[in-house]
Steps between C-alpha positions, in 0.01 A plus 500: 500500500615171506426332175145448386205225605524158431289366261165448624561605873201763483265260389257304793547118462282341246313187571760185592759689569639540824642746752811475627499462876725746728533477848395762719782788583703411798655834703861414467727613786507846490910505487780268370808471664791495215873567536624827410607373098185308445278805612700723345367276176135475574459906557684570156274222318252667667487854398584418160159265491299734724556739275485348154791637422739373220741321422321292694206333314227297526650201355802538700265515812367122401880410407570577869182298650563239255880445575426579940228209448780215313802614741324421850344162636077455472489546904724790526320762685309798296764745676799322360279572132570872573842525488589208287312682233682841554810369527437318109375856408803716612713259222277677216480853630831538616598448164252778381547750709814646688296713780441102603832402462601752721205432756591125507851587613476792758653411767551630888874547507556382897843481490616865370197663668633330822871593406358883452286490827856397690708720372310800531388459857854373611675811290160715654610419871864533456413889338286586702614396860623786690538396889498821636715886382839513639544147551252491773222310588217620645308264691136610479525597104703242319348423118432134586189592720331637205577192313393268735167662564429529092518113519325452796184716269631246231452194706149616627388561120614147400251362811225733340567355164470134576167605725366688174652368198271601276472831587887537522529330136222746349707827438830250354251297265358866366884680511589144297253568264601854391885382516387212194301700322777732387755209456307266283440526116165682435322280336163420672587159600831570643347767730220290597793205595701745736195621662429118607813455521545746741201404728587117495877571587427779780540261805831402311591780426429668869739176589814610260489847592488431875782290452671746378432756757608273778817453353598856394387589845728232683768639285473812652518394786796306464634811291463714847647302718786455246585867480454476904829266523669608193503895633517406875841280363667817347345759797501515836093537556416652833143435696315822691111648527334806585133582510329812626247320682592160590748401763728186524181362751293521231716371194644215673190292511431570123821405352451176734207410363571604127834315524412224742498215205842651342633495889390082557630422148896666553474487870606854514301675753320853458661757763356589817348796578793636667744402221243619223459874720925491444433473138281808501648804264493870566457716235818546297634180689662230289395115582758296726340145512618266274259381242598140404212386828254698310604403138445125593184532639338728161653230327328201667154701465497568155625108494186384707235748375646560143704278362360160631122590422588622146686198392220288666246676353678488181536104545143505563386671140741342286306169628213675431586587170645145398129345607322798288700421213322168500182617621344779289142502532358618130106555554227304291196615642421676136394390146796415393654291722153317595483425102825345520414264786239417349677392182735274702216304662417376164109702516483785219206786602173449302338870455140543417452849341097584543425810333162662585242671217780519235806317391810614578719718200754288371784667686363425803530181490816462316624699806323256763672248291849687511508546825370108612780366270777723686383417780533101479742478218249403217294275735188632580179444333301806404114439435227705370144469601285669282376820594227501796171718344294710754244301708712160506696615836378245682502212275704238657570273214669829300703618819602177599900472375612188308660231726908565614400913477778626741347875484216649320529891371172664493561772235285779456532838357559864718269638284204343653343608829538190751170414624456261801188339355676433186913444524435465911336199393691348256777505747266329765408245227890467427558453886218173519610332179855561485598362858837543655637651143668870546265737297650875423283764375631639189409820356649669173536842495601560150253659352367678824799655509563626156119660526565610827885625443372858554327434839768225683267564809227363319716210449585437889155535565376213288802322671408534835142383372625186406709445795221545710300222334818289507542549827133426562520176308809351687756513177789750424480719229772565277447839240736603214494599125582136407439551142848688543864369455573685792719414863172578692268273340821205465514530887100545567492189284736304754306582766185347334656197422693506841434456846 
């Protein structure tokens, strides 16, 4: 845990002294909008703190708060606090730890990955482009149909995603996430950074790699229509059709409407249906029409339907991604984060631990302590009532919290069967005398559990006991092993002390 109890924190205020008042808990706004490098910050400080995990300690967590309070002005906002104090904190663990070193300077290469995305789809389109076989082209089959018709589905998926972003975003963010976890160093707090990382960066990162796409794409484009000229200036390209079922009555009006904005932008009309019937091939028969008409016009429609919507739509995410870079929304709606705010608003949380029928082990509260002192960077004030007996449920003067109390913890054990006319009032005792102050039903299942390790269903029962009374009394209920150093009961601890 984090370092042991202050002296004299357990103990309930003797006569003349006084409490220390604490606001009430404000719900901060559930995200902060940082640039790219200062989130980038704020998630690594925070999965190193979350976590408890060294080289980052509990003295280097007031360091930080300490230094974050000096370096900004007494009415700068609690969200500037945030960052201010992260950015102070990545000077100590950089130097610790080269997984953060690393982290800190990742970087999206945009210039190579758009040099790559060129290249291949120009050198793509230039390989691939095949007009027709024996220099021939055949009207009604020519390889830019297909292409324009794959970005027409392209076009209609980008309407879809603005309509549903969130839904679009959902399988990047969770592809993201497996991508990160097999990049980054395995140590805990590392993966917990790129998992964060990789939700708070999908939207930006669903910006880069569209950016991308639209230019590679363009570039193909631009590759066909290359290899159009550059083998039409070296071969003589001849135009024909045949079709077992249609006739020159039938084609005409297609290719007039398919090529109708190619035929206003050159001014080079689409044959009649006369002229098109001349252009009609037997079988065996080699094409006589020239092709340079026909060359133009594929030209000017993969210019008006490829080209020019891919470079626009590229224009449009690389502005995207330049106001994303400055706009990363890291969420605070948890423990954490709220903590944090809090700090910066100059109020530190005042915790009133009631324990009911016994006291609580020593390791309990040590961990209550732990916990409260990660969780607002050696701030908080952890008090101990003495332990409620049987029968004094409803005695107002011992359930009433001391003055400033920011949240009381009602801790009981598993072990005991919750009874409404016994713990269901206490809790409606609590709910009279203890006003607008957050109460959380704590149970430890240490003991339970060890007795019980045999029979876990035995275990779940008692649970869903409890959470029935909790549920009955109006207060969440938060159940672990707490007397053990354990992940589970550091993170049911958070959400006790959290909102």
């Amino acid at each position: 845990m984090l370092g042991g109890l202050p002296e004299g924190c357990l103990n309930a205020p003797g006569p003349g002294r006084r409490w220390r008042y604490s606001g009430p808990i404000v719900k901060p706004n559930p995200t902060l909008s940082l640039d790219e490098t200062r989130a980038r910050q704020v998630l690594l400080l925070r999965a190193f703190e979350a976590d408890d995990s060294p080289p980052w300690t509990a003295a280097d967590r007031d360091w930080a708060t300490r230094v974050a309070r000096a370096s900004l002005a007494d009415d700068a906002g609690a969200a500037r606090f945030v960052p201010e104090r992260a950015h102070h904190a990545m000077q100590r663990l950089a130097q610790r730890d080269a997984g953060v070193r690393a982290a800190l300077k990742a970087r999206f290469a945009a210039r190579p990955w758009a040099l790559v995305a060129l290249l291949a789809g120009l050198v793509l389109g230039l390989a691939v482009d095949q007009i027709g076989p024996a220099q021939r082209i055949n009207l009604l089959a020519p390889p830019i149909w297909a292409l324009v018709a794959w970005n027409l589905v392209v076009y209609l998926m980008v309407v879809v995603q603005a309509l549903m972003p969130a839904a679009a975003a959902r399988g990047l963010r969770a592809w993201l996430q497996r991508l990160w976890r097999t990049r980054v160093g395995k140590g805990a707090p590392l993966q917990r950074f790129a998992v964060d990382w990789a939700a708070a960066t999908a939207p930006l990162d669903a910006a880069r790699a569209a950016w991308l796409l639209h230019l590679a794409a363009a570039a193909l484009a631009v590759g066909v229509v290359g290899g159009m000229y550059l083998r039409g200036l070296v071969l003589d390209y001849r135009a024909g059709w045949e079709s077992t079922f249609l006739d020159a009555a039938r084609v005409q009006p297609v290719l007039q409407a398919l090529l109708a904005p190619a035929s206003a932008l050159t001014g080079i009309a689409v044959p009649d249906t006369a002229a098109l019937a001349a252009q009609q091939l037997a079988p065996g028969q080699a094409a006589q029409a020239p092709a340079a008409p026909w060359l133009h016009l594929y030209a000017a429609t993969l210019a008006l339907f490829v080209i020019g919507p891919r470079l626009l739509l590229a224009l449009w995410a690389l502005t995207r991604i330049g106001w994303l870079r400055r706009h990363v929304a890291v969420a605070v709606d948890e423990p954490y984060f709220q903590q944090l705010l809090q700090l910066a608003e100059g109020r530190s949380a005042a915790v009133w631990l009631l324990p009911h029928a016994v006291p609580p082990a020593a390791a309990v509260a040590l961990a209550v302590q732990g916990q409260l002192t990660a969780l607002t960077g050696g701030a908080g004030q952890l008090r101990l009532a003495d332990a409620l007996p049987f029968g004094a449920e409803d005695d107002a003067a011992r359930c009433t919290p001391p003055p400033g109390t920011t949240r009381v913890l009602v801790l009981v054990d598993l072990a005991a069967t919750p009874e409404a006319e016994v713990h269901g009032r206490l809790l409606a005792t609590l709910a009279a005398s203890a006003g607008g102050t957050r109460r959380v039903l704590l149970a430890d299942e240490t003991a339970f559990a060890q007795r019980m390790g045999h029979a876990p269903e035995r275990v779940a029962e008692r649970r869903q006991a409890w959470q029935q009374l909790a549920d009955a009394g109006g207060v969440p209920l938060v159940t672990a092993a707490l007397g053990a150093a354990s992940p589970a009961a550091a993170q049911a601890l958070q959400r006790a002390l959290g909102d």
